[in-house]
N, C-alpha and C positions, 0 to 999 in steps of 0.2 A: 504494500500500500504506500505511497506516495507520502511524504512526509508535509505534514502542517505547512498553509502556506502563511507568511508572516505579513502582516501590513508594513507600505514604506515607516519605516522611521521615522518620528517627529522631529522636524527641526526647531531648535533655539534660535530664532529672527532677530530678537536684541536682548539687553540685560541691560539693567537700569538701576541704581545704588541709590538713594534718596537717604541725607540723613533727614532727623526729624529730633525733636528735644529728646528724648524718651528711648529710643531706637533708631536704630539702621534699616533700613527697608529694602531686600533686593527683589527686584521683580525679573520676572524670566518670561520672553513673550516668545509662543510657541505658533505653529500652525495648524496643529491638532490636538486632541483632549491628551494627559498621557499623565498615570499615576506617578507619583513618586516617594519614595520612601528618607525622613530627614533623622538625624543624628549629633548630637552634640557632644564634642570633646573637651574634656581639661588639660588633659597631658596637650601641651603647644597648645593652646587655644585656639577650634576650629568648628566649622559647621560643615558638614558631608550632607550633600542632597545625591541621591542617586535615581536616576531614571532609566526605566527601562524601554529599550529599542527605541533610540532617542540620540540625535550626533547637534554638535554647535556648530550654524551657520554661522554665530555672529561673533566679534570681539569681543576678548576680555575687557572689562574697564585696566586701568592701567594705573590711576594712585588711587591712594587712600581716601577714602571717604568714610568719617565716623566711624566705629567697632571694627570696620571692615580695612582690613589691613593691604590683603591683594585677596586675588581669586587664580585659581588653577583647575585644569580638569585631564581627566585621563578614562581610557577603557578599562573596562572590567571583561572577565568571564558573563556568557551570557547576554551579550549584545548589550550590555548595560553602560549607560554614561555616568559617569561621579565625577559632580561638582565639591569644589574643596573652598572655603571660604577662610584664610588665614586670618586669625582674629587680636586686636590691639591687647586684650584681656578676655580671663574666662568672662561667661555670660550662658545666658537661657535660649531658646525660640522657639516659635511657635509658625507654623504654614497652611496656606490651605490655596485649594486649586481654583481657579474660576472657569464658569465654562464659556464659551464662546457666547456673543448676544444672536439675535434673528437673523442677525446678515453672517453670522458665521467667523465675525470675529473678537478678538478679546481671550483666545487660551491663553492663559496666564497661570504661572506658580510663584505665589508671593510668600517671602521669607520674610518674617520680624525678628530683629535679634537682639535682646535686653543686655546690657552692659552688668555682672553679674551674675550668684547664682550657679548654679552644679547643672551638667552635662544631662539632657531627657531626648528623649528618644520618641520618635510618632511615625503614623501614616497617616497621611490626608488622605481624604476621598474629595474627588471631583464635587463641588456646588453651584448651584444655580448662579445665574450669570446673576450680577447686581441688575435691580430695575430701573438705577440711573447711575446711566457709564460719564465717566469723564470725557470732555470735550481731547478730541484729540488733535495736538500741534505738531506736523513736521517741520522740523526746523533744518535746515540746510544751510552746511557750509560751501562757499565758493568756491571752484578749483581743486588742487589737490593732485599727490603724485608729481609727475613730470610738466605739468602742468601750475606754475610757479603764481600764475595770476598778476597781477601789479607788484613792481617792487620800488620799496621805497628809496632814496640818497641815501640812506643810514643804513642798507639790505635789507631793511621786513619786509619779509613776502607774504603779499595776499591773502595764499593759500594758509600760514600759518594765524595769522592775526584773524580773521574770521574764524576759524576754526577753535579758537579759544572761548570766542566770543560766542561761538554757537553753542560749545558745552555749558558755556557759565547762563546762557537762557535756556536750554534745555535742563540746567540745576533747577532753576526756578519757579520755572513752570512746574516739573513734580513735587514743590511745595507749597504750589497752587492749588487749595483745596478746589476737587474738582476740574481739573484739568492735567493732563499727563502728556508725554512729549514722546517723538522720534526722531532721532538723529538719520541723516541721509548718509553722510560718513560720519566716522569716530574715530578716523585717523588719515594719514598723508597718504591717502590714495584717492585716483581718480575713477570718477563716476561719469558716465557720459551724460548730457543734460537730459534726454528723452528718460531714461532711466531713473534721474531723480525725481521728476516729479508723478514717475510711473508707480514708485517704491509708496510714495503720498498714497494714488490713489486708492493702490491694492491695501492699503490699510484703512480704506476711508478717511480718512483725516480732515478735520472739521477747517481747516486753514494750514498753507503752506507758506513758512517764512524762509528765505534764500538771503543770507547775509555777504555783503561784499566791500571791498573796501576801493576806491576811484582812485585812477591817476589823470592827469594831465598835463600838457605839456608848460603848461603855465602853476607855479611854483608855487605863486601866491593865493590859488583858489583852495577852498575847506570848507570842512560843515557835512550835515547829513542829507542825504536826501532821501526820499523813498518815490517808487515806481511800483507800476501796476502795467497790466498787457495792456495793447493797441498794435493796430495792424501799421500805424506811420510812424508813430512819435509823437509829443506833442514840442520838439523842440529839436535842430540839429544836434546840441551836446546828448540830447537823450539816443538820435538816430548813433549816434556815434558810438555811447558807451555799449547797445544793444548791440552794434556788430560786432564788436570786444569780446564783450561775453559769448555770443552766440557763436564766436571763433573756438571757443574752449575746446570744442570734441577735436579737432583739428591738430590743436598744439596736444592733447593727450594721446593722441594718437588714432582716434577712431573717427570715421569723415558719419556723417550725416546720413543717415537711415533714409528710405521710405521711398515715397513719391516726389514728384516733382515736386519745387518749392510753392510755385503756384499755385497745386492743390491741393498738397497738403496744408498750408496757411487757409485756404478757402474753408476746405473740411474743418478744421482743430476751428476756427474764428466763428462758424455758423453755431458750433456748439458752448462757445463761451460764452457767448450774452448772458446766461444764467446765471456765471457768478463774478461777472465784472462789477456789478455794480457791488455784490460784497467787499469784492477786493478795493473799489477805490473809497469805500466807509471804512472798513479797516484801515488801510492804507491812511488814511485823515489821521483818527486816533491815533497812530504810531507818531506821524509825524507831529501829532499835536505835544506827544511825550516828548519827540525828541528837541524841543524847543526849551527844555529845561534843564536839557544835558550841557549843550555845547554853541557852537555855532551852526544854524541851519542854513548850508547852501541854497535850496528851493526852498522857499515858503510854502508852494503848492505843489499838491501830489500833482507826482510827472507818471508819462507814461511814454513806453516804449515797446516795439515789437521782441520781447523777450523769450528764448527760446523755453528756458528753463521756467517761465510761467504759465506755459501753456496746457496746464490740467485743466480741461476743459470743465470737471464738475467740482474741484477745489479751488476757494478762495484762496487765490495767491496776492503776495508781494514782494519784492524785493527793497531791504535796506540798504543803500550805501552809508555805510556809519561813518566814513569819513574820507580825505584824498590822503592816500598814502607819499603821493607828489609834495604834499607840502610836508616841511618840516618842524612845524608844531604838531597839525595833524599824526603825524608817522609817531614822534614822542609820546600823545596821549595814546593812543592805539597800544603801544607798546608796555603800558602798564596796566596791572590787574584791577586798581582803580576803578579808572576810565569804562573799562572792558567792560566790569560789572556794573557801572553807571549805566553804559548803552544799553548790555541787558536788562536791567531793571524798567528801561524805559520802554524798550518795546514789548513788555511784558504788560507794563500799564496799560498802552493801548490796546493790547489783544483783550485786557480782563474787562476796558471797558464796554471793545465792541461786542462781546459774549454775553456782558450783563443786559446788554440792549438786545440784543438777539441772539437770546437762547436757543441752541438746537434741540426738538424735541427728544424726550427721554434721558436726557442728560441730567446730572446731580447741579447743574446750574440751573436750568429750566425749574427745576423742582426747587430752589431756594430761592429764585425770581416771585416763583407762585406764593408761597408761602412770605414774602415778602422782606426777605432775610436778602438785602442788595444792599454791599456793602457802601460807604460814601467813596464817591470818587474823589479825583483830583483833576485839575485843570490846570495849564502852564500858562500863562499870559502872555500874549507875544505882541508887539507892536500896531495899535491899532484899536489894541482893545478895550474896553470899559466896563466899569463894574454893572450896570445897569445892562448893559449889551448882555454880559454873562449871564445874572439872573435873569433873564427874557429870556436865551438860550435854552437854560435847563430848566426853565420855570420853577425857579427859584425865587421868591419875594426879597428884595433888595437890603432889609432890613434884616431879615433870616440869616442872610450871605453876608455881612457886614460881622455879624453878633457871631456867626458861628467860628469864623475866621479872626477876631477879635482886633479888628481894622479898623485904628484912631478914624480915617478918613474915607471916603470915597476913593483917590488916588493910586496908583496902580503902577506899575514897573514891570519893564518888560522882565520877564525869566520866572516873577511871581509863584508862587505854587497857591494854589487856593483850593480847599476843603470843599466838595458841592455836597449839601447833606440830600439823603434819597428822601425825608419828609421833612 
């Protein structure tokens, strides 16, 4: 008789380390359900997950993060994969599996790991998917691999300074109650563009951010700017930075898939109108954050025919956080700071545009309803007035004055002001 046939193996698609006050959280996202058995050690402080008929498509995280010192994995007998989670000191934990939502995705095996505490032992069983998933963000670094992107007089390359900046908002967002992130890469390789925003789709992701940093040939230009698809541009410097980018497969070494460019642009352009207009609301909000960080190149969202934007049913944008060409610009880039400042700021924008439009069945939608919407922030930028603001958000002028505890009406540009949600 013919020997048992075995289903493919589940792959591990990303892993994701989140600290939290209390605990370290590793999540494992998989593309199919698959048990696994977890185990805690004293001797070297360590957490062994083991799964069976199960191989890792995706990277190790590579430093420390909270309890979690590194991670390593290896084969076992019996088709089995064992994850090893090296640990800062002994500790506890606890796991349990989620199963995928209606659309089929969400396998996930989430590890909690308490700092303290003697070495326990469990099996999880598979449980019902949560009834409200977090909003999902791809975030995407530019470039990568042989493909060096912008460099700056001082040498930072592109590829490297994004790519920081991507992890320190991809940190972020997973300690964004109710929202959780994917990385495009999570290290110095390249990805072709059609690919990145393909990796978005297949995960559903509720918004795709592409972070990059400008050069040009003028020394003296800075500042951020953010972009959104169109089939022109809405400026030469925008048509300009688009062919840049969209040169990328090219300098990585792989030329451009598909159909002609005429129809494929026709095709991919007839199907984005759905979520153009996300993207350039999004797109606002971001750049309304990044008005508080630095200097902002555009004031208004630009748009460009971008190749890497064209997920025809995800809201995309791209940030240029800065011109790697100047040499102020290239300096703040180049520290952790800054980095994390940037992040911080396009994280504001995404959490506003989400509290505004919530996607259904999400754990945001569900805290909108219930009316648990936290107070925003708003940046003041040139032009603006206290009276303008509250009529914005319909806010009573007197409300927005008392809440923010502002001698006068008066206003400055970079201001940060409190908008309370009643």
């Amino acid at each position: 008789m013919a020997g048992a046939l075995h289903a493919a193996p589940a792959r591990i698609e990303g892993i994701r380390v989140v600290e939290h006050d209390s605990k370290t959280r590793v999540v494992l996202e998989l593309d199919q359900a698959r048990g696994h058995k977890l185990e805690v050690l004293d001797n070297q402080p360590r957490v062994v997950v083991d799964l069976y008929s199960a191989r890792i498509d995706a990277a190790l995280p590579q430093r420390s993060t909270g309890i979690v010192r590194r991670m390593r994995h290896g084969r076992h007998p019996g088709d089995m994969l064992r994850l090893v989670f090296d640990l800062q000191t002994a500790a506890t934990a606890t796991s349990f599996g989620v199963a995928a939502d209606k659309d089929g995705r969400g396998h996930r095996i989430v590890v909690d790991i308490y700092p303290g505490g003697i070495g326990q032992e469990a099996v999880a069983e598979e449980i019902a998917a949560p009834a409200n998933r977090d909003v999902l963000i791809a975030v995407d670094a530019g470039h990568g691999g042989r493909d060096p992107g912008a460099i700056g007089r001082g040498g930072l390359q592109e590829k490297t300074v994004v790519l920081a900046i991507a992890r320190r908002l991809a940190r972020q967002i997973d300690r964004e109650p109710g929202m959780s992130s994917m990385m495009t890469r999570d290290g110095d390789y390249y990805i072709k563009l059609r690919d990145r925003y393909t990796r978005a789709q297949q995960r559903n992701a509720d918004l795709f951010v592409s972070v990059h940093a400008d050069a040009v040939r003028n020394r003296r230009v800075r500042g951020s700017s953010v972009y959104v698809l169109s089939e022109k541009g809405s400026s030469d410097e925008a048509r300009r930075l688009a062919r840049r980018e969209n040169a990328s497969d090219m300098v990585g070494g792989i030329e451009m898939d598909g159909l002609p460019p005429t129809v494929a642009t026709m095709i991919i352009d007839l199907s984005q109108n759905a979520s153009i207009g996300a993207s350039m609301e999004v797109g606002d909000d971001v750049l309304q954050r990044l008005h508080g960080v630095g200097r902002v190149r555009k004031s208004r969202l630009q748009s460009a025919p971008f190749a890497v934007l064209k997920a025809h049913d995800v809201p995309s944008i791209l940030v240029e956080t800065a011109y790697i060409s100047n040499p102020q610009d290239e300096r703040l880039l180049n520290t952790g700071s800054y980095q994390e400042k940037l992040a911080r700021a396009i994280l504001a924008g995404i959490r506003t545009y989400f509290y505004r439009n919530p996607p259904r069945g999400t754990l945001i939608a569900q805290r909108v309803e219930a009316g648990e919407i936290p107070d925003q922030e708003y940046v003041a930028i040139r032009g603006d007035t206290l009276s303008g603001i509250a009529q914005r958000f319909n806010v009573p002028l007197a409300v927005l004055i008392r809440t923010n505890n502002l001698p006068n009406d008066r206003l400055r540009v970079g201001q940060v002001l409190r908008i309370p949600t009643s």
